[in-house]
C-alpha positions as CSV (number, residue, x, y, z in Angstrom):
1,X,112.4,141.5,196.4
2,X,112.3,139.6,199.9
3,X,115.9,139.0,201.9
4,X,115.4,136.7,204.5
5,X,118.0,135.3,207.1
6,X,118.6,131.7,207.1
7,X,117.1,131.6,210.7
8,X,113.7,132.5,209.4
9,X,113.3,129.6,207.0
10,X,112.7,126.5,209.4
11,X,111.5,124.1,208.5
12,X,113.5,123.3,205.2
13,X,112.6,120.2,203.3
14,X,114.4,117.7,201.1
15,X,112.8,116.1,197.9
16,X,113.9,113.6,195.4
17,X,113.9,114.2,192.0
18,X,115.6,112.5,189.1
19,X,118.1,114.7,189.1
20,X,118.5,114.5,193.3
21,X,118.1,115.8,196.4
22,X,116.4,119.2,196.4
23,X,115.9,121.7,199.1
24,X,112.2,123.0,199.5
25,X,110.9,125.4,202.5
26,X,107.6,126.9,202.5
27,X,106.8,130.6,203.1
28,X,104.0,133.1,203.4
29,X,101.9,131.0,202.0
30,X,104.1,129.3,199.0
31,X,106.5,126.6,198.5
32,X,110.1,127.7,196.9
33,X,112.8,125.3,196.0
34,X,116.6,126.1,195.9
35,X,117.8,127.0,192.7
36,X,121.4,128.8,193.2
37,X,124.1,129.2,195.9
38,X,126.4,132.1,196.1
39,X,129.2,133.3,198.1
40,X,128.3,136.9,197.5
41,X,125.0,138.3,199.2
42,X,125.3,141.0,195.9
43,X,125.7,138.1,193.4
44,X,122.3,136.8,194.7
45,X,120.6,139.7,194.5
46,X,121.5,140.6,191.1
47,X,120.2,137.0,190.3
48,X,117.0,137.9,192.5
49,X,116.5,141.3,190.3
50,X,116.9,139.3,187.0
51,X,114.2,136.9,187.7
52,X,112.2,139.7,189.2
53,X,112.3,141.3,186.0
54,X,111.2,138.5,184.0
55,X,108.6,137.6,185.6
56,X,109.4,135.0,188.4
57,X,108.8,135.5,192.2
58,X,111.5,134.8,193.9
59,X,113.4,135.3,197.2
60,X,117.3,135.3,198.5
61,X,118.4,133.9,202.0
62,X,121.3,135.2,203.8
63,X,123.1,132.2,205.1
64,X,126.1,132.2,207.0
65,X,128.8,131.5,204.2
66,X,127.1,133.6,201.6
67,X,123.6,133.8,200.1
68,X,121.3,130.8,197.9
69,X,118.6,131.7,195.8
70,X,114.3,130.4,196.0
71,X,112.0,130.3,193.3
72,X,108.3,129.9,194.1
73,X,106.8,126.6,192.5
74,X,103.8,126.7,190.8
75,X,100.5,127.2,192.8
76,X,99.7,123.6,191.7
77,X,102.6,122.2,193.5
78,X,102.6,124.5,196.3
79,X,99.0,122.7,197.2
80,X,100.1,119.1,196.9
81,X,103.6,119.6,198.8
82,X,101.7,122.2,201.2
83,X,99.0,119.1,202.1
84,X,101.6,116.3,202.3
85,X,104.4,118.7,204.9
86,X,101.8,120.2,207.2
87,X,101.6,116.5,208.8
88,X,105.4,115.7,208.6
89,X,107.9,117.0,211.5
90,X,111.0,119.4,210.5
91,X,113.7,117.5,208.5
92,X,111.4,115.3,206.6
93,X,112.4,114.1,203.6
94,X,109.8,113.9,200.6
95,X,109.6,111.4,197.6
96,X,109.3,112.8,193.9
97,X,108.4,109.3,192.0
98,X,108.0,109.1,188.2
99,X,107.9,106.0,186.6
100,X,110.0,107.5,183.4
101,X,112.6,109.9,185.1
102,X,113.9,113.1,182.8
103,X,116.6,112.3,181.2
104,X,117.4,116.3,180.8
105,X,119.9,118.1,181.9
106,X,119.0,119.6,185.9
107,X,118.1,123.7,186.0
108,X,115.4,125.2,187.8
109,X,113.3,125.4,185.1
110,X,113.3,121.9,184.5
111,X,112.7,120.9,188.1
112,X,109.9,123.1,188.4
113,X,108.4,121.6,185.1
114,X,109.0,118.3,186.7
115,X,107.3,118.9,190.0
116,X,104.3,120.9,188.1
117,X,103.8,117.7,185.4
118,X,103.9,115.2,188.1
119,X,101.7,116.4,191.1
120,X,100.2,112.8,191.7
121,X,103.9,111.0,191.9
122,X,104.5,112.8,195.5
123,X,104.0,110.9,198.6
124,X,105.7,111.3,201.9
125,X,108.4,108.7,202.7
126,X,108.0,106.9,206.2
């Protein structure tokens, strides 16, 4: 399990997806994408351990008012988002484009599905 402070995440990115704005920041080498907020550090490590445990890499970042939640994106995505934000300065925002949006309900798994089905749909917005 990795526990990283909120200082140590620059620089975090925005993307659209059909179900809205989603944070992404990319780290030792991978691209993760909030899935959960918390007030409690405790209550996002207990989440951490859980998807530890079945199977899923991911990582909690101590913020200031509490604690959110990353899960690592698909090695896939992590090369097309990786190629497209090495060229874009902190802040950027990134455009997820599908010519059919989901209609499912939003949850991690879904976005993650999303962004692994539809590589080709992201391009940089200007």
């Amino acid at each position: 399990m990795l526990i990283i402070l909120n200082t140590e995440i620059e620089p975090v990115f925005n993307v659209s997806t059909p179900w809205g704005d989603e944070k992404l920041i990319y780290l030792l080498d991978h691209m993760y994408v909030q899935t959960e907020t918390y007030k409690l550090i405790d209550d996002a490590i207990a989440d951490c351990q859980r998807d530890l445990h079945s199977g899923f890499n991911s990582i909690v970042v101590n913020e200031k008012e509490g604690a959110s939640l990353w899960c690592v994106l698909p090695k896939m995505v992590n090369i097309n988002l990786h190629k497209m934000t090495t060229a874009l300065d902190k802040q950027e925002t990134i455009a997820l484009e599908s010519a059919s949006p989901a209609k499912r309900t939003k949850s991690w798994l879904n976005l993650v599905m999303h962004l692994t089905q539809n590589p080709n749909d992201l391009m940089a917005v200007h």
